[in-house]
N, C-alpha and C positions, 0 to 999 in steps of 0.2 A: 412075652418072652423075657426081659428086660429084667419082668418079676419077677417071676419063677426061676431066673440065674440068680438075681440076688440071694433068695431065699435060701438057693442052693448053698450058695457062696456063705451066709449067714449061718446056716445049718452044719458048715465043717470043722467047726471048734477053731481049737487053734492053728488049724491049719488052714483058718482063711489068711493069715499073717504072708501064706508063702503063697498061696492062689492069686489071691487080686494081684499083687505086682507081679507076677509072673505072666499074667493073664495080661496085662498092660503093656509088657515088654515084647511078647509074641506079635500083637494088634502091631506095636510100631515096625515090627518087621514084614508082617504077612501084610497084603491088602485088606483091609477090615477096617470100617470106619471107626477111626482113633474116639469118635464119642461116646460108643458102647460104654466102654471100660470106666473111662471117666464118668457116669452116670451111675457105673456101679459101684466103683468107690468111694460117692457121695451116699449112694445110701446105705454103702456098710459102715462107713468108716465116719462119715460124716464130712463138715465140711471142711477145716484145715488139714486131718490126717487124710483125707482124702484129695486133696488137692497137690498135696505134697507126695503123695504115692503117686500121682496122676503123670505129675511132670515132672518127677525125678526118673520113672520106668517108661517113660515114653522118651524122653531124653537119652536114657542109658541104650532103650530098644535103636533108635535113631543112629545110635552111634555105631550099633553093631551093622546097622544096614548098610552106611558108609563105607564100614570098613572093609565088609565082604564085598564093596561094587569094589571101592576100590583094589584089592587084591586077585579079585577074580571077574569082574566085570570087564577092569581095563586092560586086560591082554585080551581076554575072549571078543571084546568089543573094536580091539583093533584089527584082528583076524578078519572078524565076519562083516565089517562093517566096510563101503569101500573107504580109499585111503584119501584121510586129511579130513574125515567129518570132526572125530573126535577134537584134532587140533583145533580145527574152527569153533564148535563148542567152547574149546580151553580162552582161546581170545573172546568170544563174547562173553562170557563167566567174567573174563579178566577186564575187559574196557566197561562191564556192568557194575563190577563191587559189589560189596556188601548187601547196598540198600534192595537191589532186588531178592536176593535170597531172604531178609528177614521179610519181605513185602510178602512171597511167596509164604511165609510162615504166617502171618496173620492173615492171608484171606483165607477164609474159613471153603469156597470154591474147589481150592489146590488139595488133590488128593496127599497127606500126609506121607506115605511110604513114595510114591512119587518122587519126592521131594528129595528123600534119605538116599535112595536109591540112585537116583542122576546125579544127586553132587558127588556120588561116590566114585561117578565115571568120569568127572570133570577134574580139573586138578587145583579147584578152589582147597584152599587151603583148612586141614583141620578146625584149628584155631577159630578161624570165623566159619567154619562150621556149624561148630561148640555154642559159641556164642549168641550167633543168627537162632537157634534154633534153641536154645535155653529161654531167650528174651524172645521169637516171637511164637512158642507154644504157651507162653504163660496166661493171657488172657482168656483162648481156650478153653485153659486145663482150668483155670479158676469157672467161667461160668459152667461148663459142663456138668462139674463136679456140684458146684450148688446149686444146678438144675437137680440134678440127680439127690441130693440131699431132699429139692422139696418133694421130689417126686415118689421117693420114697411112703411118706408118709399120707400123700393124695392115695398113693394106689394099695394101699394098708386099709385106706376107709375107713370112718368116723369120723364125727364133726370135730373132737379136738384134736386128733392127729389133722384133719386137714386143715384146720387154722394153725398149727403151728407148722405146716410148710409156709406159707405164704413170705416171712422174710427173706426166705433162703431161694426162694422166686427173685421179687423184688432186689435183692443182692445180686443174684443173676442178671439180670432186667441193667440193673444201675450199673454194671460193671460191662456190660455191651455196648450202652450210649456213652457213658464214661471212655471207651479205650475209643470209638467212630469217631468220637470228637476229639480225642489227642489226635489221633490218626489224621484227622480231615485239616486240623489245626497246625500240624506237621508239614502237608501236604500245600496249606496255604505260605508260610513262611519259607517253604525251598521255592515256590513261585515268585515268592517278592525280594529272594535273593539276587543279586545281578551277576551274570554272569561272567568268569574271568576270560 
């Protein structure tokens, strides 16, 4: 399926330019797993313009999801919802900070639009929003995207198209144990911090 969108996507001239990111920014709004897209834009685009379309339109889609929770979500949500959930949510948002919303952004587990969608109902602040969600869609958006580069050329067949994915694996591969280990490395340094 994967293929044969690419192909499609490859097959539209210049008007894959407005497809893929278009098609990127939709995924971050509707429920659709955000990896689709970014595996396509590795194998049309390759790997940096595809990286960069990946999570600049998933970023920009994110932001639109936010915006409609919060415009329409948080009145609809304080009608239907009984009274002082919402609040409660706002203080645990608030006594949580930042570190859980970008935590939420790197475990790969956390459905994406999920994500866009309840901070929009919460009254976390844009700003760190923005930010949580810039720095931690970025690891993602990089391996998916040079999955999707190698992938490309594995599912093309032939032996030297498939020897020349194999970096763009490997790069993939290395940039998954690379971010676990900041991650884990992270994770060990707030534990040996003392507490105030």
């Amino acid at each position: 399926m994967i293929e044969s969108l690419a192909h499609w996507i490859e097959g539209s001239g210049a008007l894959v330019y407005a497809l893929a990111p278009l098609f990127t920014l939709l995924v971050a709004i509707l429920p659709i797993p955000a990896e689709i897209p970014a595996l396509l834009n590795g194998m049309v685009f390759g790997p940096l313009w595809g990286t960069l379309i990946t999570w600049l339109f998933a970023l920009a889609g994110a932001q639109i999801s936010f915006e409609l929770a919060r415009r329409f979500g948080r009145p609809l949500g304080d009608r239907l919802m009984p009274a002082g959930v919402l609040h409660r949510a706002d203080r645990a948002v608030q006594s949580a900070g930042w570190p859980v919303l970008l935590t939420l952004r790197l475990l790969p587990t956390v459905a994406f639009t999920a994500v866009n969608w309840a901070a929009g109902l919460t009254m976390v602040s844009r700003w760190t929003f923005v930010w949580t969600t810039a720095l931690g869609i970025l690891p993602g958006a990089i391996v998916f995207t040079l999955t999707g580069t190698g992938l490309g050329p594995l599912l093309r067949g032939g032996p030297a198209e498939s020897m020349g994915a194999w970096p763009w694996v490997a790069a993939a591969m290395l940039t998954v144990v690379l971010t676990a280990w900041l991650w884990r490395r992270r994770g060990r340094s707030d534990a040996d911090t003392p507490s105030r």
